[in-house]
C-alpha positions, 0 to 999 in steps of 0.5 A: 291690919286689913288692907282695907284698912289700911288705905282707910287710915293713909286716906284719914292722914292725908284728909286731916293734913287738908283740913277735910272731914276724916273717914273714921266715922265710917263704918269700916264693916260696911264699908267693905260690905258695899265694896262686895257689893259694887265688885260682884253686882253684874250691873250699877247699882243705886243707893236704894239697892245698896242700902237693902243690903246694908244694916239698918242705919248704914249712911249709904252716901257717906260709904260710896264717898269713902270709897270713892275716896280709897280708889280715886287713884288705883286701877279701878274707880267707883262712877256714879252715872245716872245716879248709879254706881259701879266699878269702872277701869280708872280712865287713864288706863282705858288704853290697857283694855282696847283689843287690837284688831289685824289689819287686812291688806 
């Protein structure tokens, strides 16, 4: 079994344990799919763009849910800004990134 899914099938269990839709409606081929896309797009991307590489009839929104769902507590997150999404370093970890610069005295 895929990593990818995985995490589909331990976020599914704890879903149904909340009474929430499940993510086995998903489509788990396109749900990596928009994955590639989002991890090697070298700007945000909006549903528009995202579903021109889908397959026909892909449910874009019900995907970048999913997967914001998978990575909502790991390193990385999906964001959604101005209706654009990409990967971003989860917000807690933001300190990892800041390059230190020498004091000059």
């Amino acid at each position: 079994m895929s990593s990818v899914a995985k995490m589909i099938a331990k976020i599914e269990d704890q879903m149904e344990a909340e009474q929430e839709t499940p993510l086995n409606t998903v489509n788990v081929e396109h749900l990596r799919m928009i994955e590639a896309l989002l991890f090697a797009a070298s700007e945000p991307l909006d549903q528009k763009a995202l579903a021109t590489s889908l397959p026909e009839g892909a449910d874009v929104p019900a995907l970048l849910a999913a997967l914001q769902l998978l990575y909502e507590k790991r390193g990385v997150t999906i964001c959604c800004v101005a209706g654009k999404y990409q990967f971003r370093t989860a917000s807690d970890l933001a300190f990892l990134l800041r390059k230190e610069k020498p004091e000059q005295k």
